[in-house]
C-alpha positions as CSV (number, residue, x, y, z in Angstrom):
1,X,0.0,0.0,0.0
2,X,1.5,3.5,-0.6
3,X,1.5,6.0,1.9
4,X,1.1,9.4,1.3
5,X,2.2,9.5,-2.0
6,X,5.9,8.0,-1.3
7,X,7.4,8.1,-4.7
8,X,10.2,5.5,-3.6
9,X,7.2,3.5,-3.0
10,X,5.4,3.8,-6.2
11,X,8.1,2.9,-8.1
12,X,8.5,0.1,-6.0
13,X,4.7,-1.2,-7.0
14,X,5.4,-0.2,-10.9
15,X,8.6,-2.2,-10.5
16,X,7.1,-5.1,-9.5
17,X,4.2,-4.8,-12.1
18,X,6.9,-4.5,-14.4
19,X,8.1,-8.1,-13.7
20,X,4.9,-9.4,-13.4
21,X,4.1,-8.3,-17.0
22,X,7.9,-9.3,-18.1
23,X,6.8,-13.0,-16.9
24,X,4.4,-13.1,-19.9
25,X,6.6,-12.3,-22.7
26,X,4.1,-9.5,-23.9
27,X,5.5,-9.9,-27.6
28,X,5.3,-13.5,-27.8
29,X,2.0,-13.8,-26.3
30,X,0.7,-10.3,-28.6
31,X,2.0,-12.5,-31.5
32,X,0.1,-15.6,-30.4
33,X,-3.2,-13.5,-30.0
34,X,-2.3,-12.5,-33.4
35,X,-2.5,-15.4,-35.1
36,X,-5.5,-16.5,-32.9
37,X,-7.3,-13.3,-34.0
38,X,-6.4,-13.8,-37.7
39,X,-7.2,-17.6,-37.7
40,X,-11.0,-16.5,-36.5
41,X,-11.5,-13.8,-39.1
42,X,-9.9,-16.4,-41.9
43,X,-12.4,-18.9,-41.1
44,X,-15.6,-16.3,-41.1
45,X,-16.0,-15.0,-38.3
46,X,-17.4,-12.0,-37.8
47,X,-19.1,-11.9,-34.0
48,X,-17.9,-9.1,-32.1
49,X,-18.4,-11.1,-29.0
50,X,-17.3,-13.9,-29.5
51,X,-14.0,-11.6,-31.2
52,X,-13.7,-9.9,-27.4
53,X,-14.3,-13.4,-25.7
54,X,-11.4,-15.3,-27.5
55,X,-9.0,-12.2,-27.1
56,X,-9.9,-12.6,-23.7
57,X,-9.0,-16.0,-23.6
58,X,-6.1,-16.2,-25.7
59,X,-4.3,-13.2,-23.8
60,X,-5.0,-14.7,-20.3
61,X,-4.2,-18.5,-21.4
62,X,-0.9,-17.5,-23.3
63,X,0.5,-15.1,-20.9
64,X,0.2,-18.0,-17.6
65,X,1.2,-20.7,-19.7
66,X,4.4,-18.5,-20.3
67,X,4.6,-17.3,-16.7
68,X,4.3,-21.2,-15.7
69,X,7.0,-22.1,-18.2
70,X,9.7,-19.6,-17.3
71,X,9.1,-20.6,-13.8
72,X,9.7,-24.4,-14.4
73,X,12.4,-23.1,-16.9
74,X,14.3,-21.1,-14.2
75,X,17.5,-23.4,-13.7
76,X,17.9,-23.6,-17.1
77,X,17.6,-19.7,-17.8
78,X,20.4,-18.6,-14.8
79,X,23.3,-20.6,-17.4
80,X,22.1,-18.5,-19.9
81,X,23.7,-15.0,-20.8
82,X,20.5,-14.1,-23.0
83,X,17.6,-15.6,-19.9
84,X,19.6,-14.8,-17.1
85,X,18.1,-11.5,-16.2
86,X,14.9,-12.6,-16.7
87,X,12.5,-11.8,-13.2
88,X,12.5,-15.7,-11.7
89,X,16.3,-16.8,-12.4
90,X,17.3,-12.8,-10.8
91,X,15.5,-13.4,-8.4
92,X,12.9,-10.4,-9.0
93,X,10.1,-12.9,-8.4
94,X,9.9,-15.9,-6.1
95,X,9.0,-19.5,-8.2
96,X,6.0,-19.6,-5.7
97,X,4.8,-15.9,-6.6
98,X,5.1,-16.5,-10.8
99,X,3.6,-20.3,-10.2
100,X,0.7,-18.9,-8.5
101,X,0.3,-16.1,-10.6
102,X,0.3,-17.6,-13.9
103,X,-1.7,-21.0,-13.3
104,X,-4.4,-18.1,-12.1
105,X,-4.4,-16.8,-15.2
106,X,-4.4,-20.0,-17.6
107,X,-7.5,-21.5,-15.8
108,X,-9.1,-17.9,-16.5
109,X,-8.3,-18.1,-20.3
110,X,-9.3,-21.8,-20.7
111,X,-12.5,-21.0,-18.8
112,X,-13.4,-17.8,-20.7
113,X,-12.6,-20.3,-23.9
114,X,-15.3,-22.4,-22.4
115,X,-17.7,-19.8,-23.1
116,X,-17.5,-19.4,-26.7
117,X,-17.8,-23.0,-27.1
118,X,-16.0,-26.3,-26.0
119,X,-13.6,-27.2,-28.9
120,X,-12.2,-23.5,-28.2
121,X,-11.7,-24.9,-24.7
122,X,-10.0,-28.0,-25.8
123,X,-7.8,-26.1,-28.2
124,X,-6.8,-23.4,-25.6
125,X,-6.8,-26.8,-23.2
126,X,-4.4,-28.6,-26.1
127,X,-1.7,-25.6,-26.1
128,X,-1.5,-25.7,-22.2
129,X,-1.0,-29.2,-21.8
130,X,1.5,-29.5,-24.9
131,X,3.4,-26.8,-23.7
132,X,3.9,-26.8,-19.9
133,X,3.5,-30.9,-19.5
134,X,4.9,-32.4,-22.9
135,X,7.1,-30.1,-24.4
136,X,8.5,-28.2,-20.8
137,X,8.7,-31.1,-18.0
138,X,9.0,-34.4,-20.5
139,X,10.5,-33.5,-23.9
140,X,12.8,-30.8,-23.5
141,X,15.5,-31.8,-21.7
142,X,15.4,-34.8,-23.1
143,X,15.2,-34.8,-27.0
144,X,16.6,-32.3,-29.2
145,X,12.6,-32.8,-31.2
146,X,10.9,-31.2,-28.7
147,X,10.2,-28.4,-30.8
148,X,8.1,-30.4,-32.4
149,X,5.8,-30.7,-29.1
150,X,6.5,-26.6,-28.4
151,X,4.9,-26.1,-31.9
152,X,1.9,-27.6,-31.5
153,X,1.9,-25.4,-28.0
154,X,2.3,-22.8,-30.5
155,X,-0.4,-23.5,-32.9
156,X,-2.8,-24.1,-30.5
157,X,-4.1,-20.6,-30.4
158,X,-4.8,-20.9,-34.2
159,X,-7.1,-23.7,-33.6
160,X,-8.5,-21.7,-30.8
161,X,-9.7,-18.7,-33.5
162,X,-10.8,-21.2,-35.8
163,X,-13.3,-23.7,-33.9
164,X,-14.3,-19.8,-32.1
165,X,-15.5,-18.6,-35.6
166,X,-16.9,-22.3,-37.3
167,X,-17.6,-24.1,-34.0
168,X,-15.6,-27.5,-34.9
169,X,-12.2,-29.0,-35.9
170,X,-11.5,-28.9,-39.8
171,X,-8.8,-30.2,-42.2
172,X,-7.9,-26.1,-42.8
173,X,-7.7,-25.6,-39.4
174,X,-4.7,-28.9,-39.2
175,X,-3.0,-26.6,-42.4
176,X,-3.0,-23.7,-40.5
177,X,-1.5,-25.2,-37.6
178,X,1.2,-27.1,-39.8
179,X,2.1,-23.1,-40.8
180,X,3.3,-22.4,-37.3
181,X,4.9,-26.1,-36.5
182,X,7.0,-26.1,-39.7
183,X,8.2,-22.2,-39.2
184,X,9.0,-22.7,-35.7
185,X,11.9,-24.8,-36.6
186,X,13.9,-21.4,-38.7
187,X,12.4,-19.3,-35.7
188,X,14.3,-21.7,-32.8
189,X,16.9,-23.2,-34.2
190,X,18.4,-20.4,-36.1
191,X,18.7,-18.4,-33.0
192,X,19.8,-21.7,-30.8
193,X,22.9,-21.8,-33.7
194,X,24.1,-18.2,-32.3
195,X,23.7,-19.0,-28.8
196,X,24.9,-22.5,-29.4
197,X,27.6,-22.3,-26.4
198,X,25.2,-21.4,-24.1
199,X,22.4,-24.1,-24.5
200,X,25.6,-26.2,-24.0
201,X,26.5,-24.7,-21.0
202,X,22.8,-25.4,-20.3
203,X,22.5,-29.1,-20.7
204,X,19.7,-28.7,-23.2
205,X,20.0,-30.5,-25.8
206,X,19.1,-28.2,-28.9
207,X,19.6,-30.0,-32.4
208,X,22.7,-27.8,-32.8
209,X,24.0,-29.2,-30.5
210,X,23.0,-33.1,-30.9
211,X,23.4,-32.7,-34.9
212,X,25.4,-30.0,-35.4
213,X,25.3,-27.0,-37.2
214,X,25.8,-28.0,-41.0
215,X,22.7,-31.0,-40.7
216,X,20.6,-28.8,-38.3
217,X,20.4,-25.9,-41.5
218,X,19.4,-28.7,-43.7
219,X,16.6,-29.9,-41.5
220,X,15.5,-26.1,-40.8
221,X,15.3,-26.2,-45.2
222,X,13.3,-29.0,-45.1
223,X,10.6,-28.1,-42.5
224,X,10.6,-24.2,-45.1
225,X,10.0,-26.7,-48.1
226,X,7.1,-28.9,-46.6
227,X,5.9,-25.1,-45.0
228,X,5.4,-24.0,-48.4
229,X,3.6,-26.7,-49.6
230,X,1.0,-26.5,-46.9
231,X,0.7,-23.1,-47.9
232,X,-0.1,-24.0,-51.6
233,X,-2.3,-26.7,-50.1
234,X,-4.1,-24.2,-48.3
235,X,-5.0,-22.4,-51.6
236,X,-5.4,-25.2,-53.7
237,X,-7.9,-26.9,-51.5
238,X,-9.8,-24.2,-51.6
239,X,-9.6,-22.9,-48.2
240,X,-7.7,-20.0,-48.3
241,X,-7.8,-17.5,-52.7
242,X,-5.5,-15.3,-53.7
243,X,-5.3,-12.9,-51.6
244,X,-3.8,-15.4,-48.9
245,X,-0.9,-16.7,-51.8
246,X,-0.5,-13.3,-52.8
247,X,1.1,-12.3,-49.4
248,X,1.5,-15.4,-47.2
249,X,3.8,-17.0,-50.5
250,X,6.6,-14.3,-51.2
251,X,8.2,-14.3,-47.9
252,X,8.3,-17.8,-47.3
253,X,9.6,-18.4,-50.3
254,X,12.1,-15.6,-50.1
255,X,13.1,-17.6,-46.4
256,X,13.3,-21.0,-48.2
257,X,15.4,-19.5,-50.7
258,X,18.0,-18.2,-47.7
259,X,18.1,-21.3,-45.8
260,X,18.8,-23.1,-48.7
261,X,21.8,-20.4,-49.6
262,X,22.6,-20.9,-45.6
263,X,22.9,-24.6,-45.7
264,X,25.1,-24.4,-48.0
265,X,27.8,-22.4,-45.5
266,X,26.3,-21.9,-42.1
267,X,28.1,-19.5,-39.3
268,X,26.6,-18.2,-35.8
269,X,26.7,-14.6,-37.2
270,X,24.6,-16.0,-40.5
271,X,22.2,-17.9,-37.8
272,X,21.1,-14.6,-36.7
273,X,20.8,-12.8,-39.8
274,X,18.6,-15.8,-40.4
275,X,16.6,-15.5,-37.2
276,X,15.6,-12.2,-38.5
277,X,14.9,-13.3,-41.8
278,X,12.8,-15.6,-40.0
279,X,10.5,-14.0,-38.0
280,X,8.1,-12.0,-40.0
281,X,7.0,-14.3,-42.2
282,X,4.7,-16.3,-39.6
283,X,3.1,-12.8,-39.7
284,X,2.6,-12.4,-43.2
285,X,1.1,-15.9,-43.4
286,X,-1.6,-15.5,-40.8
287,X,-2.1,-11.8,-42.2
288,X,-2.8,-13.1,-45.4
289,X,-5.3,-15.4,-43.9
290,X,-7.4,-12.9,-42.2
291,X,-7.2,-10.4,-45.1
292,X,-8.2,-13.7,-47.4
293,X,-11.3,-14.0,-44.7
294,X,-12.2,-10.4,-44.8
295,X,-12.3,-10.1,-48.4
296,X,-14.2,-13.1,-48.8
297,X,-16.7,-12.0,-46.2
298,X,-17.3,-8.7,-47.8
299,X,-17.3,-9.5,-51.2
């Protein structure tokens, strides 16, 4: 409580907000809502409700499921020069205080999810589970694939927009998730490459690491190829017109193109550069969806 307007003492309480919020990786979890958001409008949706509902949902579900996992993740994070700082491993929040706070949240989400409907629920539910019990506690310090169990973590949230707007799993809805699973690979690795010393230092066993470098850049090629054809898929089943190719295409093809080129000589400074490379183009897919949505709705 501050007393008489103690300054010291405000900026003790916005301090401590501060870390609060830091515990949910804002960005990460604003790019998650993103692609739950864009997912909904892609499949029809159109109910300003239901819109605020799974916002609701998503934002709460995402940011405890993070606050959860960088709480389990703390050991891990204090080896690491880039997670060291982060609130739990400095010791800015107790484990007890971040547990607490962010299972609080997640329960909200998955019960506001509920409302809409209970696949929405179950797909929240799904990227919950996948990431805090399967891909955190079992897979990750275990196998150097448990990316592959993080991305369905990550996907989840599409699935989440889509059963919100059409009320029920469909075959676009598994494409769209593939989008996020098969770019998560260039997005993890890539930056895991740079940092490859410290996941070392770490014990976890990254691909880098297991694989190496040179095979893990041929791998991260592959999973842009098979990304690229489940975009065409999208398009050609029908799902997804032109507008989606026209702006979800280019930049995956302009990142396959680069890997390929990086494969070919791979370096930690080139990893980055690739990371970069990298990132946007989950955005530009899921953009394209709900701009493909949108102009199907209205025309």
């Amino acid at each position: 409580m501050i007393k008489n307007g103690d300054p010291m003492e405000a900026r003790a309480v916005s301090s401590r907000i501060s870390d609060y919020i830091c515990l949910t990786k804002p960005k990460q979890t604003f790019l998650l809502l993103l692609t739950s958001i864009f997912t909904y409008l892609g499949a029809g949706g159109y109910d300003l409700r239901v819109l605020v509902l799974l916002t609701a949902a998503m934002v709460l579900s995402i940011s405890g499921t993070t606050a959860v996992n960088m709480t389990l993740d703390a050991d891990i994070d204090s080896l690491m020069r880039r997670t060291k700082e982060r609130p739990v491993p400095s010791g800015k929040v107790s484990q007890e205080g971040a547990l607490s706070f962010g299972i609080t949240i997640f329960l909200l989400g998955v019960a506001v999810a509920y409302i809409i409907n209970s696949w929405t629920a179950l797909a929240t539910s799904l990227g919950v589970i996948f990431d805090l019990l399967v891909y955190t506690l079992w897979t990750k310090r275990k196998t150097p694939f448990s990316i592959v169990f993080g991305g369905i973590a990550g996907a989840a949230p599409s699935l989440a927009g889509w059963t919100a707007a059409r009320g029920l799993v469909e075959l676009p809805a598994i494409l769209i998730m593939l989008i996020t699973m098969l770019w998560i690979p260039a997005h993890i690795w890539y930056i895991s490459i740079y940092y490859l010393n410290d996941y070392r230092a770490a014990g976890v066993p990254m691909l880098p690491v297991v694989i190496g470098v040179e095979r893990t850049a041929k791998v991260i090629a592959a999973s842009i190829t098979i990304m690229t054809v489940t975009e065409l898929a999208l398009f050609l089943i029908g799902s997804m017109g032109m507008v989606f190719l026209a702006i979800a295409l280019p930049p995956t093809l302009l990142l396959l193109y680069r890997s390929i080129l990086y494969a070919r000589n791979p370096t930690a400074e080139g990893a980055k550069k690739m990371y970069k490379t990298a990132s946007p183009v989950e955005g530009a897919a899921f953009l394209g969806i709900a701009l493909d949505g949108l102009a199907r709705l209205l025309l």
